[in-house]
Structures are given as C-alpha cells and as structure tokens.
N, CA, C and O atoms as CSV, one atom per row, in Angstrom:
chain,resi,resn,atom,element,x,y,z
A,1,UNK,N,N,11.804,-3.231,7.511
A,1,UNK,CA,C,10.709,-3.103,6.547
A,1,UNK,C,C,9.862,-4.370,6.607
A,1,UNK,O,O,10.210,-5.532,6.401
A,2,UNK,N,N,8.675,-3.878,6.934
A,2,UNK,CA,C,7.684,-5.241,6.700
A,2,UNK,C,C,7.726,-5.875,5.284
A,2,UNK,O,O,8.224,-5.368,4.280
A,3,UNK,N,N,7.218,-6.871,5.373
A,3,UNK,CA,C,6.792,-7.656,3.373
A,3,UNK,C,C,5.358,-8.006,4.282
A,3,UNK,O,O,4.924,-7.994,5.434
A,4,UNK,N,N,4.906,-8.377,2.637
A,4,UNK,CA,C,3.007,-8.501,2.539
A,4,UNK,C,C,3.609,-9.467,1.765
A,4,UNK,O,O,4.659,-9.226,1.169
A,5,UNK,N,N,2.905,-10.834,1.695
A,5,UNK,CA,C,2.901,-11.704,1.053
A,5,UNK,C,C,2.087,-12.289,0.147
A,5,UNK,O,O,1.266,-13.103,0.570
A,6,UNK,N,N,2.141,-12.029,-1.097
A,6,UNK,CA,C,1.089,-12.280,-2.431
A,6,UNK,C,C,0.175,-13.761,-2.057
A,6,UNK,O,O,0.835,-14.756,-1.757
A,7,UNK,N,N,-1.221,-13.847,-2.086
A,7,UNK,CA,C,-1.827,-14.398,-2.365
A,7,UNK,C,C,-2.115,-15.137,-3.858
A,7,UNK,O,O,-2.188,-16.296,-4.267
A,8,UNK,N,N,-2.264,-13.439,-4.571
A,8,UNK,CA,C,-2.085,-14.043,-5.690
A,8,UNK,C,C,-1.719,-13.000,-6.920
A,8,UNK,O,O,-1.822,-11.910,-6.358
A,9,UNK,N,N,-1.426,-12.796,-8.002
A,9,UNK,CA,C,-0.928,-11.806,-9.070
A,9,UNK,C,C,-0.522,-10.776,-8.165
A,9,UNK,O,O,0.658,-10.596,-7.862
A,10,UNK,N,N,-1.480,-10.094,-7.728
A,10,UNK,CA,C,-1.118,-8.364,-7.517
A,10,UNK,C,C,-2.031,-8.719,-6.135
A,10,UNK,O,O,-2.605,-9.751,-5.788
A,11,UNK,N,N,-1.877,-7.186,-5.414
A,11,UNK,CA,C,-2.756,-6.326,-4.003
A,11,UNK,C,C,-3.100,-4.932,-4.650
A,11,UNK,O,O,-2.470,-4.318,-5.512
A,12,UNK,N,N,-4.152,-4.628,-4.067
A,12,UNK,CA,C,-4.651,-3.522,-4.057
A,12,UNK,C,C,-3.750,-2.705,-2.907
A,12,UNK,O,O,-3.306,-3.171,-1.857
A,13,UNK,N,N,-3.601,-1.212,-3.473
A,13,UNK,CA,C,-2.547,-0.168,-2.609
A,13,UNK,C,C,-3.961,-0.554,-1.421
A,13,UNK,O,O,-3.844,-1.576,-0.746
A,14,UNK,N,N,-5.247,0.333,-1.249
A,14,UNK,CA,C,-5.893,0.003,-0.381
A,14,UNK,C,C,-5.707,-1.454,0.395
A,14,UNK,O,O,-5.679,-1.572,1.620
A,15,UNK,N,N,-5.626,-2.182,-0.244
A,15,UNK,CA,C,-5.672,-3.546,0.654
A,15,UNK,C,C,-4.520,-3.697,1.356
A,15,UNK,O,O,-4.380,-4.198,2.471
A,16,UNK,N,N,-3.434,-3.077,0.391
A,16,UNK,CA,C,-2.647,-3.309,1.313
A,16,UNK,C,C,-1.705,-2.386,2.131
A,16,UNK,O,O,-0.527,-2.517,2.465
A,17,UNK,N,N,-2.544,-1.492,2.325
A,17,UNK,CA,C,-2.428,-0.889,3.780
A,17,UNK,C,C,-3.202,-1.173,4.912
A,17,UNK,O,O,-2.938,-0.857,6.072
A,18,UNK,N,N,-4.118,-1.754,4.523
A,18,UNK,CA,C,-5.278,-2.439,5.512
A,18,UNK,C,C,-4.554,-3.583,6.200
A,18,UNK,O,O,-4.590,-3.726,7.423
A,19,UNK,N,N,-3.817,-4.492,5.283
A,19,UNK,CA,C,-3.280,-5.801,5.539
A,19,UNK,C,C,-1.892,-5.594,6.693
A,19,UNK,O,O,-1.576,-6.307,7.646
A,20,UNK,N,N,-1.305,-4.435,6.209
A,20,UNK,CA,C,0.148,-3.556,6.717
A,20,UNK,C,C,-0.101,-2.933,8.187
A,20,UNK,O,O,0.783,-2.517,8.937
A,21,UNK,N,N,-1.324,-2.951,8.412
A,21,UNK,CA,C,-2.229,-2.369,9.676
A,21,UNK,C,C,-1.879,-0.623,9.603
A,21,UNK,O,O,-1.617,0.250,10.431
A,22,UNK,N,N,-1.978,-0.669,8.695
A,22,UNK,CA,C,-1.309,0.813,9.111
A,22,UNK,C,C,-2.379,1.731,8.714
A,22,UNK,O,O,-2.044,2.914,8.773
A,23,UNK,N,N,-3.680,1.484,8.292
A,23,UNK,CA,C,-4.960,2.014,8.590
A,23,UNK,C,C,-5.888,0.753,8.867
A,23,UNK,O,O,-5.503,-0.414,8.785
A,24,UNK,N,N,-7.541,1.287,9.305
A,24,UNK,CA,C,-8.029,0.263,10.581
A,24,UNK,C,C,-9.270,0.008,9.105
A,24,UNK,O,O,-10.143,-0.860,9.104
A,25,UNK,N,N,-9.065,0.823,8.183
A,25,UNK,CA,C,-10.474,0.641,7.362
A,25,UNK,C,C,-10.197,0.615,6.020
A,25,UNK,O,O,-9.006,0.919,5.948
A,26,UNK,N,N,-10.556,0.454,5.085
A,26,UNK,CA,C,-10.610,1.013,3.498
A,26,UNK,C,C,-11.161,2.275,3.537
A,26,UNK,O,O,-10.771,3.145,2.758
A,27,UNK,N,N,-11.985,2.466,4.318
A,27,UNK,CA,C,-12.151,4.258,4.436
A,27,UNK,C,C,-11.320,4.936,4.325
A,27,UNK,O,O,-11.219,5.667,3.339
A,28,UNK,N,N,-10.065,4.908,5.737
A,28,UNK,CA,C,-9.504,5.424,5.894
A,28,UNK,C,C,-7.958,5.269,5.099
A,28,UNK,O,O,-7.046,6.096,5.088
A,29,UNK,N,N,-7.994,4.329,4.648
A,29,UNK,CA,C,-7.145,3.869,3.070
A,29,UNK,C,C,-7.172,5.053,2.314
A,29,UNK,O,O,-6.432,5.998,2.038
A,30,UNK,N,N,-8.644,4.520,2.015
A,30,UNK,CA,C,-9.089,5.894,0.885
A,30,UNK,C,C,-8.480,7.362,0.830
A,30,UNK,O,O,-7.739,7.944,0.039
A,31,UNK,N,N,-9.040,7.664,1.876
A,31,UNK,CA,C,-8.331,9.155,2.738
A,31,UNK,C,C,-7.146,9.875,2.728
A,31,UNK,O,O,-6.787,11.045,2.595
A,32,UNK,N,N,-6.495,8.409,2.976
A,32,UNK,CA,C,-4.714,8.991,3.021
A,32,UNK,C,C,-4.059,8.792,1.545
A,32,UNK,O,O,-2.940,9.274,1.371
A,33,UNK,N,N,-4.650,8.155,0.549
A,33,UNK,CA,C,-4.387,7.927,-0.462
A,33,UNK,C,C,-4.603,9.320,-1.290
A,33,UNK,O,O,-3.656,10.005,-1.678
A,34,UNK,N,N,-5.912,9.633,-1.499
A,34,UNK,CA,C,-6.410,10.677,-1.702
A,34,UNK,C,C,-5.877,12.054,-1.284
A,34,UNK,O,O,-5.800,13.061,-1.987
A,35,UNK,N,N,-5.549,11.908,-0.087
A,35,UNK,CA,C,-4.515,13.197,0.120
A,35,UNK,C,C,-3.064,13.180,0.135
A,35,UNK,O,O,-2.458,13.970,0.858
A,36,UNK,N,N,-2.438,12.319,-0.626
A,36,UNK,CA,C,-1.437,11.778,-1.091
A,36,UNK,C,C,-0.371,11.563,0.111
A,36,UNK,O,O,0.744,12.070,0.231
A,37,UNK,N,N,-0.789,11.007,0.637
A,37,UNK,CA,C,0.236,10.536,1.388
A,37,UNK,C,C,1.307,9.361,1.421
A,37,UNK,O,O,2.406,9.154,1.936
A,38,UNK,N,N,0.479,8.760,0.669
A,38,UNK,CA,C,1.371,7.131,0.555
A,38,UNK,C,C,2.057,7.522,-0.901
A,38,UNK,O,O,1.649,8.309,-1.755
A,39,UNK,N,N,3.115,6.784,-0.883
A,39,UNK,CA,C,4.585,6.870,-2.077
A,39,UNK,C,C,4.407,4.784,-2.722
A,39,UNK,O,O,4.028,3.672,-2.354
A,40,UNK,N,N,4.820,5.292,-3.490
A,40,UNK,CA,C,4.346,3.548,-4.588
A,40,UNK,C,C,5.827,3.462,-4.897
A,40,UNK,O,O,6.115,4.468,-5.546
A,41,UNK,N,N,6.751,2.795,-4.736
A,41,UNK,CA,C,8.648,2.759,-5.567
A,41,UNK,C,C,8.534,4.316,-5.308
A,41,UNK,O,O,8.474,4.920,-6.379
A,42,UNK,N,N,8.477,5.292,-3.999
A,42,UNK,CA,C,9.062,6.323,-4.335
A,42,UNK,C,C,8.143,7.860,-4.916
A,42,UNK,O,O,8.487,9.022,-4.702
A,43,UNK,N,N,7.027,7.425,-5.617
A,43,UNK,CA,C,6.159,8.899,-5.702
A,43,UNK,C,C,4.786,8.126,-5.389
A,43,UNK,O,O,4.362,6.971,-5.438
A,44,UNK,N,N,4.325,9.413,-5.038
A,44,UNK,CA,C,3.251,9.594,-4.740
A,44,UNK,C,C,2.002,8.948,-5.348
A,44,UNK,O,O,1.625,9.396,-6.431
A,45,UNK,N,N,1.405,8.078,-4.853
A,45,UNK,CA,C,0.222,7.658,-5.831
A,45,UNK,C,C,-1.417,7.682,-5.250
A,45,UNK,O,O,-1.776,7.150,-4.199
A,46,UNK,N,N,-2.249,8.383,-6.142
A,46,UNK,CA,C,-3.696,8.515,-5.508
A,46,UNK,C,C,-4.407,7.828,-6.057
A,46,UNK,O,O,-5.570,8.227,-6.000
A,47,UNK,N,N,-4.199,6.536,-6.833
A,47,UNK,CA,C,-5.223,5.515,-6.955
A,47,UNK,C,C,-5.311,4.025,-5.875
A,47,UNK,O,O,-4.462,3.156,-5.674
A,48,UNK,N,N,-6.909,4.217,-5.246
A,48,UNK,CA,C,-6.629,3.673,-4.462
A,48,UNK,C,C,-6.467,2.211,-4.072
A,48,UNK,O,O,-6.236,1.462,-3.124
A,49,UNK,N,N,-6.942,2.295,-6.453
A,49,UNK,CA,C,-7.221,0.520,-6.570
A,49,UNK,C,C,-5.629,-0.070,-7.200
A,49,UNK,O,O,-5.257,-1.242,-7.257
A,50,UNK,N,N,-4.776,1.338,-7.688
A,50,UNK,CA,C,-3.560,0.473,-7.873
A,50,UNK,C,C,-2.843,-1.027,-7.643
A,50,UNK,O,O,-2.487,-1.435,-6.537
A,51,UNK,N,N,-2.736,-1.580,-8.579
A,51,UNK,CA,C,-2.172,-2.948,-8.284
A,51,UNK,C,C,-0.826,-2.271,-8.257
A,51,UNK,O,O,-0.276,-1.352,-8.864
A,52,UNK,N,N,-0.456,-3.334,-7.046
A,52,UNK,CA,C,0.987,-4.007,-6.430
A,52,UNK,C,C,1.386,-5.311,-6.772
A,52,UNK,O,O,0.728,-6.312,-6.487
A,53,UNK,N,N,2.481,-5.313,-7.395
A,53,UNK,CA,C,2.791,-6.996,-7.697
A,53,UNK,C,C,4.852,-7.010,-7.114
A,53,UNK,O,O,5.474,-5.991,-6.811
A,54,UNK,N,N,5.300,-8.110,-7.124
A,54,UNK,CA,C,6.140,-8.851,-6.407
A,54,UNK,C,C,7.395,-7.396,-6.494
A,54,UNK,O,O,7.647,-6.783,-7.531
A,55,UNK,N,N,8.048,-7.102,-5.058
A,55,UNK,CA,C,9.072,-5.711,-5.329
A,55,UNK,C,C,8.413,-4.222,-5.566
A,55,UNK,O,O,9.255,-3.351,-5.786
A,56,UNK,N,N,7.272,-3.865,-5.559
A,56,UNK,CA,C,7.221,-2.850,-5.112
A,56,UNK,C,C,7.057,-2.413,-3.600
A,56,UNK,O,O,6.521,-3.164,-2.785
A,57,UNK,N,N,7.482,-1.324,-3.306
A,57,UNK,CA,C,7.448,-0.594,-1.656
A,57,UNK,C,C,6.380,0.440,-1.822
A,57,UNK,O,O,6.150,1.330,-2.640
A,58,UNK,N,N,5.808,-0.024,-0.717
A,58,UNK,CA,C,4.968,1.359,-0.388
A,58,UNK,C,C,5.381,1.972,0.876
A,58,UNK,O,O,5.780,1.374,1.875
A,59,UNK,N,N,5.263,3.029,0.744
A,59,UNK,CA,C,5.601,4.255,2.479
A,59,UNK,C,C,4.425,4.435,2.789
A,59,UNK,O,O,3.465,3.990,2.160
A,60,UNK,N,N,4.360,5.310,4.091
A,60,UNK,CA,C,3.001,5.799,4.738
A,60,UNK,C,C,3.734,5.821,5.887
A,60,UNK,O,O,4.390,4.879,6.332
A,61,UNK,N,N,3.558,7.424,6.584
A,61,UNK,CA,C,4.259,7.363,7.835
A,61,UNK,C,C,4.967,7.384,8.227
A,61,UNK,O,O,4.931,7.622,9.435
A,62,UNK,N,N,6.084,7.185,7.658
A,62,UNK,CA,C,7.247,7.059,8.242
A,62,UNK,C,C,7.749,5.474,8.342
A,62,UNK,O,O,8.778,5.099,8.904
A,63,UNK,N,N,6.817,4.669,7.691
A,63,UNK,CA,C,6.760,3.353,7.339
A,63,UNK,C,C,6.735,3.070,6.352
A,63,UNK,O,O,6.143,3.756,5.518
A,64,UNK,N,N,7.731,1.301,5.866
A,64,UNK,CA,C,7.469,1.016,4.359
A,64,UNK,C,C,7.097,-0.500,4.424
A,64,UNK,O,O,7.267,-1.217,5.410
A,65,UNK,N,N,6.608,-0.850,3.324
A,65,UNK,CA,C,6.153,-2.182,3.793
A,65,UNK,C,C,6.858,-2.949,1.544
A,65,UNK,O,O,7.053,-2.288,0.524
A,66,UNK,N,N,6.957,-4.205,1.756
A,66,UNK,CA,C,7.592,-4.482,0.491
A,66,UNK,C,C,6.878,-5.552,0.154
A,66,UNK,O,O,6.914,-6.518,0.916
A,67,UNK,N,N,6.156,-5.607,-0.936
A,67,UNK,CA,C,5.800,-6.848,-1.406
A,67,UNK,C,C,6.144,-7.792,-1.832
A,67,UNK,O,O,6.692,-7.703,-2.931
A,68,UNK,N,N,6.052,-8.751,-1.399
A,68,UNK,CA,C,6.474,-10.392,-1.739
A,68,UNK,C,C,5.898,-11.449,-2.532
A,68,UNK,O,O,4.798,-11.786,-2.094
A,69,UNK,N,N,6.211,-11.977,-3.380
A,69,UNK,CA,C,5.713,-13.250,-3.894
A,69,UNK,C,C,5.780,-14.274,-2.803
A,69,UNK,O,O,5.408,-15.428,-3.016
C-alpha cells in the first residue's frame, strides 16, 4: 500500500488521487469519483472535494493508497 504524505491538515480525495498517480488529471479524478468508483475507509464516496486527514485509505482499482501525517 502506498502512503501520501500530509502537507498539511487534510488532502482533497481529488488531489489525492492525482498525487497517488492513479489518474493523470482532476478531470479525470472527477469522473471516477462521480461514478463511484473510489472507496474512502471502505465505502464508496462521490465528493470530490472530501477531506482526507492522517489514517484514512482510499481504493481505486484494485489499488489503495493510506494517508500519512
């Protein structure tokens, strides 16, 4: 499992799939969010400005990535 490493308080779910490389745009962030593909701790979440802060996982793919302080 990858970690993303906090800059600062929280990430945006968009940002940080952008950051995770695991889409090439915020467009395409948007997209997969929207058609629910990505899981937040486990369900499904379609906001694409959701904050992430220290211990949550996100999926996408068959991939998870974990956030870090």
């Amino acid at each position: 499992m990858e970690e993303i490493k906090l800059r600062e308080e929280y990430i945006k779910l968009g940002q940080a799939l952008k950051a995770a490389g695991f889409v090439g745009s915020g467009l395409d962030a948007k997209f997969v969010i929207q058609d629910g593909l990505v899981k937040v701790n486990g369900e499904v979440d379609t906001r694409r400005g959701k904050k992430l802060y220290d211990g949550d996982i996100v999926e996408y793919n068959g991939e998870s990535i974990k956030v870090v302080k």
